[in-house]
C-alpha positions in Angstrom: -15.3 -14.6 -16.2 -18.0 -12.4 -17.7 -16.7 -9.4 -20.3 -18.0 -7.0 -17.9 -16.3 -8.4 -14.7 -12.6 -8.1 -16.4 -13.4 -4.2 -17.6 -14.0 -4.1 -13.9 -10.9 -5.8 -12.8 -8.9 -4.1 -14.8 -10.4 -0.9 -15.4 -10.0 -1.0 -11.0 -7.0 -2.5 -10.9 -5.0 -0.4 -13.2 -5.9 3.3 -11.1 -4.6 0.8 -8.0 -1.2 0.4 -10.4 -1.4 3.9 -11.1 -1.8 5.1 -7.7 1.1 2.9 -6.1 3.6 3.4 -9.5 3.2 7.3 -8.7 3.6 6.6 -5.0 6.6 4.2 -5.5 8.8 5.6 -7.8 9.4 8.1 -5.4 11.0 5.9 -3.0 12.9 3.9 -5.5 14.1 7.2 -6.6 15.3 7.7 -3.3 19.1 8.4 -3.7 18.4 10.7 -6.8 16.2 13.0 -5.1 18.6 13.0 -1.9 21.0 14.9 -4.4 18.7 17.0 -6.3 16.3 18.1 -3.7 18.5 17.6 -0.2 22.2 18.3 -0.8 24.1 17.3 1.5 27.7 16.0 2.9 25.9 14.0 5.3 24.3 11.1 3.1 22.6 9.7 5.9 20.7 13.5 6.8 20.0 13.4 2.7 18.2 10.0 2.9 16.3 10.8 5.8 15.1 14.1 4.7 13.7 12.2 1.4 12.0 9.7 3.2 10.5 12.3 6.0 9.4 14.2 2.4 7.5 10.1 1.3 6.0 10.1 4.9 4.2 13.6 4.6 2.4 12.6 1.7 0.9 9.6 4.2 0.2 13.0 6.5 -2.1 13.9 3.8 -3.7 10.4 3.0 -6.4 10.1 6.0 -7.6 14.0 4.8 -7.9 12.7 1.4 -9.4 9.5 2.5 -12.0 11.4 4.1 -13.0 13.6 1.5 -12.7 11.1 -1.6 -14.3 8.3 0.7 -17.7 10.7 1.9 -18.0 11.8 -1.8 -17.9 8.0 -2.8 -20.2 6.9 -0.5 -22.8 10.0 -1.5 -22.2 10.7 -5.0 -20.9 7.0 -6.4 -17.4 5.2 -6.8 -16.4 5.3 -10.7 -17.1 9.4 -10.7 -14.6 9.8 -7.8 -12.1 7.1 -9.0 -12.0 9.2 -12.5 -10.9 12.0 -10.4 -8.4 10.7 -8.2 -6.4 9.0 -11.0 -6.6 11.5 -13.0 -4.9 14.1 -10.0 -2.1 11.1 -9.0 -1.1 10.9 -12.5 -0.5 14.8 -13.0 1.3 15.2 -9.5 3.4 12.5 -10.8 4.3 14.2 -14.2 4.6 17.3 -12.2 7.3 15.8 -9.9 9.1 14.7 -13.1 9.3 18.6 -14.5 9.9 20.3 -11.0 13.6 22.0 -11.3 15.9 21.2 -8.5 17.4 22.6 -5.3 20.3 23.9 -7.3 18.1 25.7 -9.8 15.1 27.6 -7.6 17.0 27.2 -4.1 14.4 26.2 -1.6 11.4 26.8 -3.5 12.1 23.2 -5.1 11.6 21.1 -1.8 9.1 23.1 -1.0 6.9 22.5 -4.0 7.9 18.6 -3.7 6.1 18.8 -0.5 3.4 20.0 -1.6 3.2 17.5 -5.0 3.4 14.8 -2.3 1.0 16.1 -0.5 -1.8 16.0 -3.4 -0.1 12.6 -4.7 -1.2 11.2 -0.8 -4.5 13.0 -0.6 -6.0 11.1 -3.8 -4.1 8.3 -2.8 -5.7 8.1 0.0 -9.4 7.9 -1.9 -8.3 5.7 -4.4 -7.5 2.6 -2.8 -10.0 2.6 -0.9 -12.8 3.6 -4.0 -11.3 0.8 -5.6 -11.5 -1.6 -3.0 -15.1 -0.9 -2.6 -16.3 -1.1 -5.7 -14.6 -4.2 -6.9 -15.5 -6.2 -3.5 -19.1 -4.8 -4.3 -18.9 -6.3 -7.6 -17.2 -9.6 -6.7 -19.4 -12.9 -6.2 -19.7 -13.6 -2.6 -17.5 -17.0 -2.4 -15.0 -14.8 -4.3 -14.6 -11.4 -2.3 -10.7 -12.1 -1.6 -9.4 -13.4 -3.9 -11.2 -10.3 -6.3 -9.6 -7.6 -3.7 -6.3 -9.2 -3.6 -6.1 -9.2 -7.8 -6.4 -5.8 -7.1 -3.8 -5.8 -4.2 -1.7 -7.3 -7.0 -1.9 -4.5 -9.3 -0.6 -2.4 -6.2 2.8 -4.7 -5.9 3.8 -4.5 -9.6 4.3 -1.1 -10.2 7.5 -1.0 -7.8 8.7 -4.0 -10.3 8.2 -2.2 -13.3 9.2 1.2 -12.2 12.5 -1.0 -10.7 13.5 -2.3 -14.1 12.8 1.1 -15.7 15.4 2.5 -13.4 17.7 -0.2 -13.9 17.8 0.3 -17.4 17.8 3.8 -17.6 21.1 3.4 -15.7 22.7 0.5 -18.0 22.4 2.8 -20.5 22.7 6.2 -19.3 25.5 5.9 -16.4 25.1 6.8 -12.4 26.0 10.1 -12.8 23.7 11.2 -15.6 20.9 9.0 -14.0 21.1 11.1 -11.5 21.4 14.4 -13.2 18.6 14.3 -15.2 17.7 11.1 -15.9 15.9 10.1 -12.5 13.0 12.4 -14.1 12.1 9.8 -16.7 10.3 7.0 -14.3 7.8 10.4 -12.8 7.3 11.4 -16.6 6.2 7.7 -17.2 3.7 8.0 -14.3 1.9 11.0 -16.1 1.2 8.8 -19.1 -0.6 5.7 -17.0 -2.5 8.0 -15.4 -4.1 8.9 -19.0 -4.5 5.3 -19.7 -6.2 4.6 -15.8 -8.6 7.5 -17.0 -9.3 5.9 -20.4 -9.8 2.0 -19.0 -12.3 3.9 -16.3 -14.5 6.1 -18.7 -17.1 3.2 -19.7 -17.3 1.5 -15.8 -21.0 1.9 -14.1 -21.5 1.7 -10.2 -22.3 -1.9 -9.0 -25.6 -2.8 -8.0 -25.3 -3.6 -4.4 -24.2 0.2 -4.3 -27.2 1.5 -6.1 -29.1 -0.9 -3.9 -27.7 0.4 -0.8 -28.5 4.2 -1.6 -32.0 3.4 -3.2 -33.9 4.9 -0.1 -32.3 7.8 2.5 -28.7 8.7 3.1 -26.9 9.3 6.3 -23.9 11.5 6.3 -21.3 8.5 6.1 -18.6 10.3 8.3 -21.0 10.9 11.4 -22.5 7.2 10.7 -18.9 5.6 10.8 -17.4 7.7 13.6 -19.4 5.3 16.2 -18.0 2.0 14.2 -15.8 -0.2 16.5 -14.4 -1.1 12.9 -12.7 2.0 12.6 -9.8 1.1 15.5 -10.2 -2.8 14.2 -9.1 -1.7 10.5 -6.2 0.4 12.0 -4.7 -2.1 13.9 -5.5 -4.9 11.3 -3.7 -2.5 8.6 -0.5 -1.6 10.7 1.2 -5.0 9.8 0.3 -5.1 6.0 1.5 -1.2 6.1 4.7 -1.9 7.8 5.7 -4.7 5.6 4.3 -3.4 2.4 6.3 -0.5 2.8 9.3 -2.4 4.0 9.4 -4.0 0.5 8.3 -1.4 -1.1 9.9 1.7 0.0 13.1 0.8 2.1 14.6 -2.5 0.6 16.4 -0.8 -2.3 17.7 2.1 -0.5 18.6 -0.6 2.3 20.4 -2.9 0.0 22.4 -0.2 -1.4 23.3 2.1 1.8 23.7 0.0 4.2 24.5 -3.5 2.6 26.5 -1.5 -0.3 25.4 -4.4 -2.8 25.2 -3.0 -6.6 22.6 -1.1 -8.2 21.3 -3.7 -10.4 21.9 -6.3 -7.8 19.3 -4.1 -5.1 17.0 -3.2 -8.4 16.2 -6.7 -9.8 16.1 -8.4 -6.8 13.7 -6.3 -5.1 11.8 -6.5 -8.8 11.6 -9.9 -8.5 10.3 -10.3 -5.6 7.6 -7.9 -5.6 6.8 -9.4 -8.8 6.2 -13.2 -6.9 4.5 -11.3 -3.9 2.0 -9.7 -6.6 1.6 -13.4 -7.9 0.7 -15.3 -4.5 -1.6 -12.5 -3.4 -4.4 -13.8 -5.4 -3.5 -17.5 -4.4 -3.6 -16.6 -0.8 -7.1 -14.6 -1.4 -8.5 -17.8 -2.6 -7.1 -19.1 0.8 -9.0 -16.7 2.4 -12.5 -17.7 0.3 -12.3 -21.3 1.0 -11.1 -21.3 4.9 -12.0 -17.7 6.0 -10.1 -14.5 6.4 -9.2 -15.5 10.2 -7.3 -18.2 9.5 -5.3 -16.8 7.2 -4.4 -13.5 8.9 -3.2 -15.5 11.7 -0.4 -17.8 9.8 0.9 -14.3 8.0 1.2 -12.6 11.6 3.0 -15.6 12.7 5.1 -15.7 9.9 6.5 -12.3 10.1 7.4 -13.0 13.7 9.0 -16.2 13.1 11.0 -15.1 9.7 12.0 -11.2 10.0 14.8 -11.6 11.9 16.0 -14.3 9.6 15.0 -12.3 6.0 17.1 -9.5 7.9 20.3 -11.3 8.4 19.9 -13.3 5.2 19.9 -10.2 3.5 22.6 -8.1 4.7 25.3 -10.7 4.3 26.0 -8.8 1.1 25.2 -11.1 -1.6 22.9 -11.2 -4.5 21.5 -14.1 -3.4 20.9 -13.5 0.2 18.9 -10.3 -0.9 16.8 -12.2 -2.8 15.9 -14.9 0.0 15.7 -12.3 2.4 12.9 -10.0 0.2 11.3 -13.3 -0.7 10.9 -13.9 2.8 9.4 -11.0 3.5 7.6 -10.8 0.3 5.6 -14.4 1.5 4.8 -12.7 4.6 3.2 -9.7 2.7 1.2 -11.9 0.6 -0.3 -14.1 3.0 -1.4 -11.4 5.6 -2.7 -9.0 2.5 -3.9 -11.5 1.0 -6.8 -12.0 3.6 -6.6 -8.2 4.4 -7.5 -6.7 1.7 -11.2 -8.2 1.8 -11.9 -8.2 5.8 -10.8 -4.8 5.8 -13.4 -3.4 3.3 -15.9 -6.2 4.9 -16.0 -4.7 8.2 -18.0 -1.5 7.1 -21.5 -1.6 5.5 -22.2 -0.5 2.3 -23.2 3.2 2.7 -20.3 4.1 4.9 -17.9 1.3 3.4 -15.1 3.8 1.1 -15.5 6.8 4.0 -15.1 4.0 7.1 -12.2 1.9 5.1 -10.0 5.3 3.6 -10.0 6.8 7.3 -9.1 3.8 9.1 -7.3 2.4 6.6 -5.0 5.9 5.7 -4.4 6.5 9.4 -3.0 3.2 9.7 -0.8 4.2 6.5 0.2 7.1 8.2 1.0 6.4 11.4 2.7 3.0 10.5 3.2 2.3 6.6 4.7 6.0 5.7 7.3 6.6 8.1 8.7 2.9 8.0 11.2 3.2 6.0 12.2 6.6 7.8 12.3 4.9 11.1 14.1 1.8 9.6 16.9 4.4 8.4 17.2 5.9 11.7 17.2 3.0 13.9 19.9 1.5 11.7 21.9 5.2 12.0 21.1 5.1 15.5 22.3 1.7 16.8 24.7 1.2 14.0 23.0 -2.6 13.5 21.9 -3.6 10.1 19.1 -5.8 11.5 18.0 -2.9 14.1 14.4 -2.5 11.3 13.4 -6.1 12.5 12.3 -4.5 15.8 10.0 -2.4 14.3 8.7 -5.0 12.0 8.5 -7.8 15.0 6.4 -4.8 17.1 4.2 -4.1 14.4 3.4 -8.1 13.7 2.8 -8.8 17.5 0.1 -5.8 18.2 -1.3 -7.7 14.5 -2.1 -11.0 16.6 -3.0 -9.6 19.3 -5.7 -7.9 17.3 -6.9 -10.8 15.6 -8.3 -12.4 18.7 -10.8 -9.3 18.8 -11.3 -9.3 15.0 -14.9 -11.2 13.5 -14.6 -13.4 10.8 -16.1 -11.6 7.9 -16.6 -14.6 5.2 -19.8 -14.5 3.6 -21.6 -11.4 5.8 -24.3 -9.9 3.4 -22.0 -6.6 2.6 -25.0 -4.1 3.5 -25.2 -5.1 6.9 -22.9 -4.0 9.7 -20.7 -6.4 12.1 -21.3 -4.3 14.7 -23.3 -7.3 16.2 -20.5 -9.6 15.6 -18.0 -7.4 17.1 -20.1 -7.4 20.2 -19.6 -11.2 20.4 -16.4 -11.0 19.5 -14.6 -10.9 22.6 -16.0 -13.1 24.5 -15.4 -15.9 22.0 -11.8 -14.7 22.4 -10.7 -18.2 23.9 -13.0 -20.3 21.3 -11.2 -18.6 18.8 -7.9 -19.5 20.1 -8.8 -23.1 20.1 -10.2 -23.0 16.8 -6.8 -21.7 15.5 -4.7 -24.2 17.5 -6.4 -27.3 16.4 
């Protein structure tokens, strides 16, 4: 690989570890800020007021999509980028100073809100930005397996930021860790954000953008709003939202309330296997480059209906191991479904309405099924007083994803400028050659 290609890489893929460190700590964080920001005798109303607090910032991701996305598609990708890692990194250190409930009274949730709510709204441009500029810079045979490196960079974070917290509370104790020392892991955040900003600062626009806006622009919101990709992405996205966030935001805090393993049991285990989803993302990428995105999408569907029950049940019998096989199950499932997602996704929209197209469909489908999972996981287990009661959700979620794929066109290899909008059209009535294809 060229010099130039890894500065992109990594110069991309470290605002993507950025974005999702700042985005994830909060949720590993989970119990801390209960007890700072939500006090409460009722632990359960504690938890679910912190996670309703990590689903408003997904409120805020589609109106930040929107924004970042039409000023990437009009003004260029690395400009924005600069700017959205550089406001995700000082929402983070922010979070790390705010003082708590105890201190300021109600002011402090309030102005947690609202440091979530600009945490989600550049969110919501960067992973998409990202996405389209390292796809346009990827060789053609290699379009997956480039977005899913990048998809990578979005799944170790929650590892690192994991064994931060684990050692912070070897050596500081529970109770201080909780006090004060919870603050560390958000103050950390503020310094990558300064390093994203730095790796960023030599990176140039890639030429099939430049191409693409050589002659005149349309306003990319009104362009995309008549793209059947828009409700394709959604649906497509729901699954990898769902069980991203599943891993990502609701295992630990699962692991500890409701299977009451230990700390550092929940901690590394959920570290370890975010850190072997993050290393078969780019494998199953490559999957997706040599058989087609399809193909792939397909087994990862079938794989979370087939195992989530299981990784459920495997986990909650209360040891260390069965959390590990149980996250690792999951953790496959995530990898083999993202793995293929991350490219068709971006794929689906041509290049002058690609980041506005991909951060609105892409940050609704965040929203509406990624952000509130691990709220509605809490609830449903509160509610029916079953530990395996979040499989339903998960199960739902992966059915409506194979359902969709029937409808969905196979994007391996489409010249990026051009729209699918002429596939899509074909798309359903080759609905049952499809099938066949995939039973064989």
């Amino acid at each position: 690989m060229s010099n130039i290609n890894s500065r992109r890489l990594i110069g991309g893929g470290f605002g993507a570890l950025v974005e999702w460190y700042d985005f994830l700590v909060y949720g590993l964080s989970a119990p801390a800020i209960a007890a700072n920001f939500f006090p409460s005798s009722n632990r359960t109303a504690a938890m679910l007021s912190t996670f309703a607090v990590f689903g408003v910032a997904f409120l805020a991701r589609p109106i930040g999509g929107a924004l970042f996305g039409y000023l990437g598609d009009r003004y260029g990708r690395i400009r924005i980028l600069s700017w959205t890692v550089l406001a995700m990194g000082a929402s983070t250190l922010l979070t790390g100073l705010l003082p708590t409930t105890q201190a300021i009274g109600i002011a402090a949730p309030a102005l947690l809100v609202v440091l979530r709510l600009v945490q989600g709204s550049c969110a919501g441009g960067e992973t998409s930005g990202c996405l389209s500029y390292i796809l346009e810079c990827a060789p053609r045979d290699r379009r997956a397996v480039w977005t899913a490196v990048i998809g990578a960079f979005g799944f170790v974070p929650s590892a690192i930021a994991a064994l931060i917290i684990f050692g912070l509370q070897a050596k500081m104790g529970g109770e201080d860790y909780i006090a004060y020392g919870w603050r560390i892991p958000f103050l950390v955040g503020g310094l990558l954000g300064g390093i994203g900003i730095w790796l960023r600062r030599n990176l140039s626009d890639p030429e099939e953008y430049s191409q693409a806006h050589a002659g005149k622009q349309e306003n990319p919101i009104l362009s995309v709003a008549s793209k059947k990709s828009l409700v394709n992405v959604i649906l497509l996205v729901a699954l990898q939202a769902t069980g991203a966030y599943m891993m990502q935001g609701y295992m630990y805090s699962y692991l500890l309330q409701v299977v009451k393993i230990s700390v550092g049991a929940a901690l590394l285990t959920n570290a370890a296997t975010l850190t072997l989803l993050a290393v078969l993302l780019p494998v199953c990428g490559h999957f997706a480059d040599r058989y087609g995105r399809k193909p792939v999408l397909f087994a990862g569907a079938i794989w979370f209906l087939i195992t989530t029950y299981p990784a459920f049940l495997v986990a909650s019998t209360g040891t260390v191991a069965g959390a590990f096989l149980g996250q690792t199950l999951l953790a496959i499932g995530v990898a083999v479904y993202a793995g293929a997602n991350f490219a068709v996704t971006v794929e689906l929209f041509p290049t002058s309405m690609r980041q506005t197209g991909h951060a609105i469909a892409y940050n609704l489908s965040f929203a509406l099924f990624g952000g509130f999972a691990p709220f509605v996981s809490t609830l449903l287990v509160a509610e029916t007083g079953s530990s395996l009661s979040p499989t339903l959700l998960l199960m739902a979620v992966s059915l409506l994803a194979f359902i969709t794929l029937f409808f969905t066109p196979e994007t391996k290899g489409i010249r990026l400028r051009d729209s699918v909008d002429s596939i899509e059209s074909t798309s359903v009535s080759s609905l049952g050659k499809a099938a066949n294809k995939f039973t064989r």
